[in-house]
C-alpha positions as CSV (number, residue, x, y, z in Angstrom):
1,X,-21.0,21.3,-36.4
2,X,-21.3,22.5,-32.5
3,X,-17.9,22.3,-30.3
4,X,-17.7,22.3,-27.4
5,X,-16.7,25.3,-25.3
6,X,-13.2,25.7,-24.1
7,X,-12.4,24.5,-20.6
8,X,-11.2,27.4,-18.6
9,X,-9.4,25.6,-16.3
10,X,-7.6,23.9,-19.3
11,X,-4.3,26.6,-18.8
12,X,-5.4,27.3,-15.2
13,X,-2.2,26.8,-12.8
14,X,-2.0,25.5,-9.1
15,X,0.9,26.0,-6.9
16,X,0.9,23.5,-3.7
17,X,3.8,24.3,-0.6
18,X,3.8,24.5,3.2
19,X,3.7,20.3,3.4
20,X,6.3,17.6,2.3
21,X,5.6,16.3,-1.6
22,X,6.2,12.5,-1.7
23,X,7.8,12.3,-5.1
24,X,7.0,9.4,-7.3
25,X,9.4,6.3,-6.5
26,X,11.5,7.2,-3.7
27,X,11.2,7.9,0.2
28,X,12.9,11.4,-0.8
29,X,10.2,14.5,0.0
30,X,10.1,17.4,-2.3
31,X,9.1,20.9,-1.3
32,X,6.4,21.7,-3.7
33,X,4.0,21.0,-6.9
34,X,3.4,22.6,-10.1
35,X,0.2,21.8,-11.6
36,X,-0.9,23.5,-15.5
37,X,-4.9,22.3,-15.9
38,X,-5.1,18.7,-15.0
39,X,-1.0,17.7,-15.1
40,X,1.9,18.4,-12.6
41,X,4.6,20.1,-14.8
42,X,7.3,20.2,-11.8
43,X,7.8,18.3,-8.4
44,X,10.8,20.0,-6.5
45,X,11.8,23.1,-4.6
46,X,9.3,25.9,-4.0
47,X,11.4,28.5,-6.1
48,X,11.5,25.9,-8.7
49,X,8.0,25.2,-8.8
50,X,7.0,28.5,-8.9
51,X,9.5,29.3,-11.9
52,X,7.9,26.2,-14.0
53,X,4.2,28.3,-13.8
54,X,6.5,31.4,-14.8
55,X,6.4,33.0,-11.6
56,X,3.2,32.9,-10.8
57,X,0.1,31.1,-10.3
58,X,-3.9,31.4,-10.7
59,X,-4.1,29.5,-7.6
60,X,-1.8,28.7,-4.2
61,X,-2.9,25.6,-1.9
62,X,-0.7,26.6,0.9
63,X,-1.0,23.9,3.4
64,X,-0.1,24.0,7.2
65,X,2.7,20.8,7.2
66,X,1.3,17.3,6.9
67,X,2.3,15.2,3.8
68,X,1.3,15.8,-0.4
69,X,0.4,11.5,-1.5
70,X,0.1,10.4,-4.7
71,X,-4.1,9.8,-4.6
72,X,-4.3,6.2,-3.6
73,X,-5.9,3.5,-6.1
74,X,-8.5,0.7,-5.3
75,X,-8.0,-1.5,-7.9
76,X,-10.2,-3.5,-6.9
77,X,-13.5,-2.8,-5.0
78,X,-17.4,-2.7,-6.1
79,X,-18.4,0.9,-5.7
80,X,-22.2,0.7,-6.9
81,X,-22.6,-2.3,-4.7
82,X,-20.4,-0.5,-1.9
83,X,-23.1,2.7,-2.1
84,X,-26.0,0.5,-2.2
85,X,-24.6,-1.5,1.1
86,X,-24.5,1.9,3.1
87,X,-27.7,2.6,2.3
88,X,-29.3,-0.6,3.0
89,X,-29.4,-1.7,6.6
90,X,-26.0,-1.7,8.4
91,X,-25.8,-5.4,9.5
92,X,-21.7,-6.1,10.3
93,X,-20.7,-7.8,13.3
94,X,-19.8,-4.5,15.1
95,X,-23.7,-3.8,14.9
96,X,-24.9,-7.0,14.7
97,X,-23.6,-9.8,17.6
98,X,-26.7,-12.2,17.7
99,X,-29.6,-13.0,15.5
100,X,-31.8,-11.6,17.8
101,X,-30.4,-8.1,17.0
102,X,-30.2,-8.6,13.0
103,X,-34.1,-9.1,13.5
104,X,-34.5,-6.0,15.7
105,X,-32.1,-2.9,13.2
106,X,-34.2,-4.7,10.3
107,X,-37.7,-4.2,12.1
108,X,-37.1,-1.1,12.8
109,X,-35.8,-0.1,9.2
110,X,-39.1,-1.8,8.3
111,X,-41.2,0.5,10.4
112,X,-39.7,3.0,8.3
113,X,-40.3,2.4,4.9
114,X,-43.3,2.1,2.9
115,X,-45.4,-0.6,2.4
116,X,-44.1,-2.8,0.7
117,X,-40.7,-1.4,-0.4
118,X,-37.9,-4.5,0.1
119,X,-36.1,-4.4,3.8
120,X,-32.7,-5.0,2.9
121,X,-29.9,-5.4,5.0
122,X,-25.6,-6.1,4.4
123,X,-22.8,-7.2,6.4
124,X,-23.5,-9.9,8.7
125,X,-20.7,-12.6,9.2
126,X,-22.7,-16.0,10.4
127,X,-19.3,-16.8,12.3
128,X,-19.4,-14.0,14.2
129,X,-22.6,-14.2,15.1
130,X,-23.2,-15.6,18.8
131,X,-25.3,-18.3,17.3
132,X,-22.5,-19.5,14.6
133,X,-24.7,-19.8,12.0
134,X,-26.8,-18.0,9.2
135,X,-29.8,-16.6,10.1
136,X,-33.3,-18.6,7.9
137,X,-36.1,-17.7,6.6
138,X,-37.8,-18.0,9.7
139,X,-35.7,-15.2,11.5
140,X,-36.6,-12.9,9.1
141,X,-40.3,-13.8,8.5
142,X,-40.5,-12.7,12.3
143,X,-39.5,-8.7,10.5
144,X,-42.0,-9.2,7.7
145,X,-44.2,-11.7,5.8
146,X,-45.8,-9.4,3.4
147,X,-42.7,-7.9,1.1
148,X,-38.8,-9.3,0.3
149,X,-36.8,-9.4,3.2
150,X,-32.7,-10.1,1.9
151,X,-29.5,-9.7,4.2
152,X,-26.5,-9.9,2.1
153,X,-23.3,-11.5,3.3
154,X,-20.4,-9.6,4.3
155,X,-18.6,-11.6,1.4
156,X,-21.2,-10.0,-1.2
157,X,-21.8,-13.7,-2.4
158,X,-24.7,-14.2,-1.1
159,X,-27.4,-13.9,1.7
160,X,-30.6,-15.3,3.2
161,X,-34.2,-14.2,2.1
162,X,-37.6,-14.7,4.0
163,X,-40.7,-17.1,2.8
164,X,-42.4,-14.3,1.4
165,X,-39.3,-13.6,-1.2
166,X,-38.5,-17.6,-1.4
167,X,-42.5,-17.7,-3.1
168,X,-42.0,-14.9,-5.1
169,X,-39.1,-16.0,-6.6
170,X,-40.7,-19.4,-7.0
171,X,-38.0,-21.3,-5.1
172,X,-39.1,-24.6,-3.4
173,X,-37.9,-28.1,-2.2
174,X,-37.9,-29.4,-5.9
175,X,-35.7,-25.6,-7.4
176,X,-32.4,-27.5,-7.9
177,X,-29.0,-25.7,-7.6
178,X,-27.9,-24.0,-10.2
179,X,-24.8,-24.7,-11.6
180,X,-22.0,-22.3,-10.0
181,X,-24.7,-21.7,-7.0
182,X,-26.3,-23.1,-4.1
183,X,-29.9,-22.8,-2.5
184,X,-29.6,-23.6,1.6
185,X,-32.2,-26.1,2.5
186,X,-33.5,-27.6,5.9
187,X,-32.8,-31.4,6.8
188,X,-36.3,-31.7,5.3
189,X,-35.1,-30.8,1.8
190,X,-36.9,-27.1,1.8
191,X,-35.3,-24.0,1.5
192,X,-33.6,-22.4,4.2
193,X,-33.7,-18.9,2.7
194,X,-30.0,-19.2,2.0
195,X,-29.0,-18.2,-1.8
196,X,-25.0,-18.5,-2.7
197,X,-23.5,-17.1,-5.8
198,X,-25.4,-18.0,-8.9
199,X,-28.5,-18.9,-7.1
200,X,-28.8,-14.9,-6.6
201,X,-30.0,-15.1,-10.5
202,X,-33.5,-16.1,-9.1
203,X,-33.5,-12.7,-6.9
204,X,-32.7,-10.0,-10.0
205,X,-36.2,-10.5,-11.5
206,X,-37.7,-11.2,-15.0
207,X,-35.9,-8.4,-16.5
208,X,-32.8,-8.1,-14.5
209,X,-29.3,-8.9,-14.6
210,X,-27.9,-12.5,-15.0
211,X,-24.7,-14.1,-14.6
212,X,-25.1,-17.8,-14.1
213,X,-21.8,-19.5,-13.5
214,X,-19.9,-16.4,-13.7
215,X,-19.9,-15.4,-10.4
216,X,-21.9,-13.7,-7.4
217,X,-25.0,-12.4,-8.5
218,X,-25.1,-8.8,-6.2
219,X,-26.8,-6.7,-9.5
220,X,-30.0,-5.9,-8.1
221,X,-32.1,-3.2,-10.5
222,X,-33.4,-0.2,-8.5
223,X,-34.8,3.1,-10.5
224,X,-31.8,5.8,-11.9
225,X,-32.3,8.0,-9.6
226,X,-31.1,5.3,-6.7
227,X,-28.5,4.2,-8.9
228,X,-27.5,7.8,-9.0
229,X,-27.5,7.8,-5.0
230,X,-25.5,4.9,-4.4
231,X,-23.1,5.9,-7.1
232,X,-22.6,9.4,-5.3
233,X,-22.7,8.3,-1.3
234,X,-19.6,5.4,-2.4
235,X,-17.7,8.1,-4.2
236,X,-18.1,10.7,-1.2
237,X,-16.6,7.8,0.7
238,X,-13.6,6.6,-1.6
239,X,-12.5,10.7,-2.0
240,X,-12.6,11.0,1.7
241,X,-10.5,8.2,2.1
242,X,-8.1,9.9,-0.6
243,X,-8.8,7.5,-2.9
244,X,-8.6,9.2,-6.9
245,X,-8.8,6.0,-9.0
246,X,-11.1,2.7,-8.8
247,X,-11.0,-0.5,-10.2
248,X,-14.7,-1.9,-10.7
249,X,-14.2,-5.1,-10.7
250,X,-17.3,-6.7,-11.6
251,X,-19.3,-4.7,-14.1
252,X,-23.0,-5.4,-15.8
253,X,-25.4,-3.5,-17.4
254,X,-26.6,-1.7,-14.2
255,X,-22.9,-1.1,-13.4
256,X,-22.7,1.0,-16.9
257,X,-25.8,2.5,-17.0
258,X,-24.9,4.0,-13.6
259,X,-21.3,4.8,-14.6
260,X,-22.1,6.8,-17.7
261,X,-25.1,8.7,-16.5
262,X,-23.0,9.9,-14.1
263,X,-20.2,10.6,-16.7
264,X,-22.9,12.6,-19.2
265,X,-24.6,14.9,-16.0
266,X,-21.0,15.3,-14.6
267,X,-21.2,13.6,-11.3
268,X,-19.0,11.5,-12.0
269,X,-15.4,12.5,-10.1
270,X,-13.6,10.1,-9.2
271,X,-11.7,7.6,-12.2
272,X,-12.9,4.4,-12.9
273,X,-11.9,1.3,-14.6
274,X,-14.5,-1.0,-15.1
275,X,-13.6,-5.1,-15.7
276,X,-16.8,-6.6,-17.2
277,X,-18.4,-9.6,-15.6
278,X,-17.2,-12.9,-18.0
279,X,-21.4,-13.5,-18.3
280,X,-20.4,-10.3,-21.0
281,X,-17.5,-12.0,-22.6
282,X,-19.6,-12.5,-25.9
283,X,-20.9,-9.2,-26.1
284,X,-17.4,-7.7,-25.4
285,X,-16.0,-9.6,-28.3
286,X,-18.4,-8.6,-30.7
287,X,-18.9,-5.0,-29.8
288,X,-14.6,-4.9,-30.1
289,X,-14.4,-3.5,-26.4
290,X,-10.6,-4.1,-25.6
291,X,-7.7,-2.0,-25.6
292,X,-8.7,0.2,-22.6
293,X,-12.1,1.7,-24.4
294,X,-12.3,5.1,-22.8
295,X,-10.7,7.9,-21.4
296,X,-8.9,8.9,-18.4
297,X,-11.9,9.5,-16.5
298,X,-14.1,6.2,-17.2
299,X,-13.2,3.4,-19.5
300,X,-13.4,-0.7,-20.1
301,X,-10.3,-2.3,-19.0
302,X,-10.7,-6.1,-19.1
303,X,-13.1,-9.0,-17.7
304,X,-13.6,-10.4,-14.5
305,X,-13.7,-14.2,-14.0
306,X,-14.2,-16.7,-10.9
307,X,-12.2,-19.5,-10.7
308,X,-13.4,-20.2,-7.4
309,X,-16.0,-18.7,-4.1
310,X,-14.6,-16.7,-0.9
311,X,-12.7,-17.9,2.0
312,X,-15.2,-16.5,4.5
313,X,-18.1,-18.5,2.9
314,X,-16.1,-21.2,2.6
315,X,-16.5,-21.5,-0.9
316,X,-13.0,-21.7,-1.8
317,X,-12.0,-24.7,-3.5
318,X,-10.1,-27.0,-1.5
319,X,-10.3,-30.9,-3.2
320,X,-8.9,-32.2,-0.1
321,X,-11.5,-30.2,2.3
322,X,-11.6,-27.6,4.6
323,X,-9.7,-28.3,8.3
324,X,-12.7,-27.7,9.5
325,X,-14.8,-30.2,7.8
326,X,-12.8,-32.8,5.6
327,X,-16.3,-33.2,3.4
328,X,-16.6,-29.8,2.6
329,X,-14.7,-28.7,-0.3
330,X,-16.4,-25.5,-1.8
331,X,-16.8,-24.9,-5.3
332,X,-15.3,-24.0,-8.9
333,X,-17.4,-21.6,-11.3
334,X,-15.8,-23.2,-14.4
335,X,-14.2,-26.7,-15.5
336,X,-10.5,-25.8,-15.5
337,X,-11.2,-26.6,-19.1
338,X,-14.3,-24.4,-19.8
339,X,-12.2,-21.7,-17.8
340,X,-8.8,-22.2,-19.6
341,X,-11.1,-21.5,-22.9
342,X,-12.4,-18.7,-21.3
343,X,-9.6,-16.9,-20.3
344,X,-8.2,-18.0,-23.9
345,X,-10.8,-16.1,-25.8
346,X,-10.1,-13.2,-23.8
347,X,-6.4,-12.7,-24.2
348,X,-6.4,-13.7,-27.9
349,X,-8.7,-10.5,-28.2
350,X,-6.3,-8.7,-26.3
351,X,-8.4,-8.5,-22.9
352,X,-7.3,-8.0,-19.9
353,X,-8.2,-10.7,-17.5
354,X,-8.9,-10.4,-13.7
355,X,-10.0,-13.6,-11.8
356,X,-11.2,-14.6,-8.4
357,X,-9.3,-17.1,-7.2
358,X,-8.4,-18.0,-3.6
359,X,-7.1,-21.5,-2.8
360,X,-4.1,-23.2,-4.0
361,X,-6.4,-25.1,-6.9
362,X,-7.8,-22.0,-8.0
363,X,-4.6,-20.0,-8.1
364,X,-3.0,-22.8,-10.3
365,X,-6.1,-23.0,-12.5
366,X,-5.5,-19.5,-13.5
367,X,-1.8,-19.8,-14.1
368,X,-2.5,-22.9,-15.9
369,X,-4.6,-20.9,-18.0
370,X,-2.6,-17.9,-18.4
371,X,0.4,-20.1,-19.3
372,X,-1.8,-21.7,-22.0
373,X,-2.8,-18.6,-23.5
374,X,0.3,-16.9,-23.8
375,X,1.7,-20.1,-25.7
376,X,-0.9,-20.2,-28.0
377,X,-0.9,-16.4,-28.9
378,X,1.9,-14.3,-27.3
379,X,1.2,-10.8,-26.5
380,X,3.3,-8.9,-24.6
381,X,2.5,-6.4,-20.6
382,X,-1.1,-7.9,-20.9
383,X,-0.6,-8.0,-17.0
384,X,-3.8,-11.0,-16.5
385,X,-4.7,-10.2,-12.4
386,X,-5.3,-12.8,-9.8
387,X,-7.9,-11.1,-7.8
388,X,-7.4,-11.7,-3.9
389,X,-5.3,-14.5,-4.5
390,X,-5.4,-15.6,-0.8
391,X,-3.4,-18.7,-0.8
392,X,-0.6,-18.8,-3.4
393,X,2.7,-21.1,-3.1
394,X,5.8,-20.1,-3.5
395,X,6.3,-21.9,-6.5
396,X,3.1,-20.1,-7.8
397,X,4.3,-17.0,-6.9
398,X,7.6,-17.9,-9.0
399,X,5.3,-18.9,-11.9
400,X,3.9,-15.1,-11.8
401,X,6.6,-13.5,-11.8
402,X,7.2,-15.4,-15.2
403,X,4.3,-15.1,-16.9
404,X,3.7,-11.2,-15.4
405,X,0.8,-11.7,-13.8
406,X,-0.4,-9.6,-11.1
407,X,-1.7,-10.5,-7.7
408,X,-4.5,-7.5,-6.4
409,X,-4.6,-8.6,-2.4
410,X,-6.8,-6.9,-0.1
411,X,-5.2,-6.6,3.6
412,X,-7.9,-6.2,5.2
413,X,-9.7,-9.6,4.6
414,X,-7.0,-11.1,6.9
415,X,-7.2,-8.4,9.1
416,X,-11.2,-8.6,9.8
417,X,-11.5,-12.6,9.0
418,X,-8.2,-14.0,9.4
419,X,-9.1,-16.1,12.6
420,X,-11.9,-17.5,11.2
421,X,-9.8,-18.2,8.3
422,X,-7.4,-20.3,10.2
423,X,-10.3,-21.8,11.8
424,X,-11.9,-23.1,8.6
425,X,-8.5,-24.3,6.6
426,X,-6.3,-24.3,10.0
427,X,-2.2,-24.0,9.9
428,X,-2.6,-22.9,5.9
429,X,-4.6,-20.0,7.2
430,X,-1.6,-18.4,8.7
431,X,-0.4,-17.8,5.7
432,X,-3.6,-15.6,3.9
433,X,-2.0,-12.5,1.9
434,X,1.5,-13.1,1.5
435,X,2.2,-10.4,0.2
436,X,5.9,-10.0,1.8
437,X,7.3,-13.1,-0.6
438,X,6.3,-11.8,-3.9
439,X,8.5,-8.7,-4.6
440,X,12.1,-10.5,-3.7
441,X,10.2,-12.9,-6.4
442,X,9.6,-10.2,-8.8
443,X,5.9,-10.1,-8.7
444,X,4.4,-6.8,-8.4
445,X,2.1,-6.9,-4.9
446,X,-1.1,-4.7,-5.5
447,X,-3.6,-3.4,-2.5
448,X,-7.1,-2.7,-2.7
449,X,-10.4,-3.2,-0.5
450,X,-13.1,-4.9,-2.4
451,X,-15.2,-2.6,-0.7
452,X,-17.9,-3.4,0.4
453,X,-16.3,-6.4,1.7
454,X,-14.2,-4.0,3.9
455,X,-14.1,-0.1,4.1
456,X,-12.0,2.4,1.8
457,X,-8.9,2.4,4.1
458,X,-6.0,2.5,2.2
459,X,-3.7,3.3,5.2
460,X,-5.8,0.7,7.1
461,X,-4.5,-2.0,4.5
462,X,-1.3,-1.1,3.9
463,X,-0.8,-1.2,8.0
464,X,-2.5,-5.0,8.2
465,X,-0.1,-5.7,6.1
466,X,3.3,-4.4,7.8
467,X,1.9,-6.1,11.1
468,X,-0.1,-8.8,10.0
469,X,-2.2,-8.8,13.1
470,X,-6.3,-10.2,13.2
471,X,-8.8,-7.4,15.2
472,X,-8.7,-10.1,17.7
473,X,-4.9,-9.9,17.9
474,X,-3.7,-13.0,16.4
475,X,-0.4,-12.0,14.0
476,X,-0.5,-14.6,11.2
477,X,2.1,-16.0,10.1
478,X,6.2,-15.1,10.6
479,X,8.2,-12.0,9.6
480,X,9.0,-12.8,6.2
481,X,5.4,-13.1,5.0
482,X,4.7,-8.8,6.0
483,X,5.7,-6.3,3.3
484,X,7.0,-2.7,4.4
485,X,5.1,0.1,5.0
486,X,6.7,2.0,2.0
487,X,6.3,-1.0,0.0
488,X,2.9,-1.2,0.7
489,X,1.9,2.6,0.1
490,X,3.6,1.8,-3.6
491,X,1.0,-1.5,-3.6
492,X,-1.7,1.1,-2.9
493,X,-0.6,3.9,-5.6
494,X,2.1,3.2,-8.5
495,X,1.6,-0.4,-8.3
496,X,-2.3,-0.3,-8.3
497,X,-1.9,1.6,-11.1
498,X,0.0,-0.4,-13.4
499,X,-2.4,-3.5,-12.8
500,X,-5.1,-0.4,-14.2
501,X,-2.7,0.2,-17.2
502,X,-2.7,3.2,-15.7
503,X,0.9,4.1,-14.4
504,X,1.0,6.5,-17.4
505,X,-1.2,8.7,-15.8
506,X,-2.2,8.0,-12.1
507,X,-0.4,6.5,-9.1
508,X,2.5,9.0,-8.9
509,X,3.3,12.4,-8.4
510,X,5.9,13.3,-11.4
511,X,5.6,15.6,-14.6
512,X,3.3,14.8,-17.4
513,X,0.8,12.4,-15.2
514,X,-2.6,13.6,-13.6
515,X,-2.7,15.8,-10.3
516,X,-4.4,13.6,-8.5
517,X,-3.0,13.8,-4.8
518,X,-4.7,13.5,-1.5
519,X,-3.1,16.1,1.6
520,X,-2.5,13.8,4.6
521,X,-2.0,14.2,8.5
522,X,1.4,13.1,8.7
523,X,3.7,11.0,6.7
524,X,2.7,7.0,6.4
525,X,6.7,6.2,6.8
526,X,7.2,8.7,10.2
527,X,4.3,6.2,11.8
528,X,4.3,3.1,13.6
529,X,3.2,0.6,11.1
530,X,-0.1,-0.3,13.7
531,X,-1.0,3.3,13.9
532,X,-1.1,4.4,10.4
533,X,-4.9,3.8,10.0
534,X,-5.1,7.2,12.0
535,X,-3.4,9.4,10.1
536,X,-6.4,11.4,8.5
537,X,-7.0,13.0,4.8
538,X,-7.3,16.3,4.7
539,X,-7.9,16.7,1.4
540,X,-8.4,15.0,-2.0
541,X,-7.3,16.6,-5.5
542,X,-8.4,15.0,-8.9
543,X,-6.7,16.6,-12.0
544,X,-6.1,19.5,-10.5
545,X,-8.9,20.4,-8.9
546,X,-10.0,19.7,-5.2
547,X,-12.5,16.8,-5.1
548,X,-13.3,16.7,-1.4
549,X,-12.0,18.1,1.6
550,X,-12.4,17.3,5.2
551,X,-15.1,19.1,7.5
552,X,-14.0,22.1,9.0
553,X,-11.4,23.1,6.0
């Protein structure tokens, strides 16, 4: 039998002082932290700290002021598909204004590459584009007609694709729409190039991954070795954000195979929980992968449903229609009965569920769902997420708090969409995130960036959502609907982590859990809530040992 070699960091002690400690729960600062291999043994004074390691220690981070955070936890973001949008061409609205330009940054990424190798592009928003509309088929056969040409969607639901990739694919006037998808198509019946949600099936290949109905289809296969790169440029850019922990939440076989190739050659640093796509429902159940299989580093935490498609495509379900456009109405992935059976399966296995769900409709299919489940087999702190959960009532947000489900918002959506938002669904829009209502109600608010939707920025969200305010400068909505900046760092950290089953380990800085911390500029709750976005990270620990550290340090 071979073992395997001792750790010698396993015993190895850190000492951290010269900066403010934010101690888990409370706006109280300690002085200092202890750390013995990958745990904190003591939070407290300096002489204290330094007593706990028995006087002394292998190692003293002595810092120059600035504030010690718990590391901050995304539970919910993409980060292969966040690594493979930076490397593809950059094609958000900052970049992008006009049509004209989106052909222009993807010829010239085209000049670049090989013949033949796909031009790919992510980010544009088709209402902020000066046209107000998607680009076709025909705007990006003008960058090539002889290999794929895809630009992805800033929502990550979908894109548009030239003639050349609509042929390969075999897609024409008579392709119908799959079910839980949609293929854009001229007044003449062809296709547009447009490809929503489960329609993206048709672009993964022979061989590659499908989902159907079960959501967005973003899984394109590319050799390890890019898998590898994406994996590693994402990470960089989570860990420079100070972000220790990640919630994947939408995982396939390309998600895993990345994942735990990164795991075996030990690239893997930051922590990840992984929520399988519901297409892999079946195979969870019979393989027995519940329970949290893993380890503190990577592990299998639950399933990811769609109840319904994205505000900013408006895809959300609204049975009444959109404000906008009373007969357009967007779409469900599932029957609520099909979904209800679903989710059903799930729990009784004792899964974790995290689902999509935006409108009012799709919120109270889940809830229905939930309520359903839990009747029919009780089990108790299963903690089934809402994921964005844009548009809840107030009497939905008092049925959470009842049946313990979480709601994992992302800030930023209403900060970088919110006016189009209110645009599409009008007065309702002013009322996108409301996260300030749910913690008087009991409901424990959780932050996160569904990267690549938006950016790693945990101090960006937590600031949209003290001040509510659009990048065009719209505040949505009144007073009572903002949550606190401290409230909101503990949506980002402690919180985030319990929605991860996780608060046993990450998401604080007290004895016994992980040292995962991140050294900031300044302290969040010094700051005025609009400014906090600049407060920079100067470094990021995980277990103990520093993960990343800004340029110059």
């Amino acid at each position: 039998m071979h073992h395997a070699p001792a750790d010698p960091r396993t015993d190895r002690t850190l000492l951290v002082t010269g900066a403010a400690v934010a101690a888990a729960g409370t706006a109280a600062r300690a002085e200092a932290l202890a750390v013995r291999g990958d745990r904190i043994v003591h939070v407290g004074t300096a002489e204290d700290a330094r007593a706990a390691l028995g006087g002394r220690a292998d190692e003293t981070l002595e810092l120059d002021g600035g504030l010690v955070h718990p590391g901050f936890v995304d539970a919910h973001c993409h980060p292969v598909m966040y690594g493979q949008a930076l490397a593809w061409v950059d094609c958000r609205p900052e970049r992008v204004p006009d049509i004209d330009t989106l052909v222009a940054v993807l010829s010239e990424a085209a000049r670049e590459l090989p013949a033949g190798v796909p031009v790919r592009g992510f980010g544009y928003e088709h209402r902020r584009l000066a046209e107000r509309r998607h680009p076709t088929c025909h705007d990006l056969d003008r960058i090539a007609t002889d290999r794929e040409v895809y630009v992805m969607n800033a929502s990550g639901h979908g894109g548009v694709v030239n003639t050349h990739t609509l042929h390969a694919c075999g897609i024409t006037a008579g392709t119908p729409d799959p079910e839980g998808g949609s293929i854009g198509r001229f007044e003449s019946g062809e296709p547009d190039g447009q490809l929503w949600d489960a329609a993206c099936d048709l672009l993964t290949g022979p061989a590659g991954v499908k989902i159907g109905n079960h959501g967005p289809n973003f899984h394109l296969s590319e050799p390890d070795d890019i898998m590898a790169d994406h994996l590693l440029r994402a990470q960089e850019t989570f860990l420079a954000a100070g972000v220790t922990t990640v919630g994947d939440a939408q995982a396939s076989r390309r998600e895993m195979e990345t994942y735990l190739r990164a795991r075996e050659s030990g690239a893997l640093r930051m922590r990840v929980s992984a929520y399988l796509t519901s297409a892999l429902l079946d195979v969870a159940l019979d393989l027995g992968v519940v329970h949290g299989f893993g380890d503190d580093l990577f592990r299998v935490q639950g399933v990811k449903f769609y109840a319904d498609g994205t505000l900013g495509g408006w895809t959300a379900y609204f049975p009444e229609g959109y404000a906008a456009d009373c007969c357009h109405h967007g779409q469900l992935y599932h029957s609520a009965e099909e979904y209800a059976e679903l989710v059903h399966r799930a729990h009784a296995a004792g899964l974790q569920t995290a689902t999509h769900a935006q409108s009012p409709f799709a919120i109270g299919m889940v809830l229905d769902a939930v309520d359903k489940a839990q009747a029919d087999v009780p089990r108790a702190d299963m903690r089934h997420r809402i994921e964005h959960c844009g548009l809840p009532t107030d009497e939905q947000i008092t049925r959470m708090a009842g049946l313990g489900v979480v709601p994992v918002m992302q800030p930023q959506h209403h900060l970088r969409t919110g006016d189009g938002t209110l645009t599409a669904i009008g007065d309702l829009g002013h009322r996108y995130n409301p996260a300030g209502p749910c913690l008087p109600a009991g409901v424990p608010v959780v932050f996160s960036s569904d990267a690549p939707v938006a950016p790693p920025a945990p101090l960006e969200a937590v600031s949209a959502a003290a001040t509510r305010r659009t990048v065009l400068g719209t505040v949505l909505g009144d007073a009572s609907l903002r949550l606190p900046v401290s409230d909101g760092l503990h949506a980002h950290t402690a919180a985030a982590a319990r929605a991860l089953h996780r608060e046993h380990s990450v998401g604080s800085l007290a004895p016994g859990l992980l040292a995962d911390f991140v050294v900031l500029d300044a302290d969040p709750l010094d700051a005025d809530p609009s400014e906090l976005a600049s407060i920079g990270v100067r470094e990021t620990w995980i277990g103990g040992s520093r993960a990343w550290a800004a340029p110059g340090r």
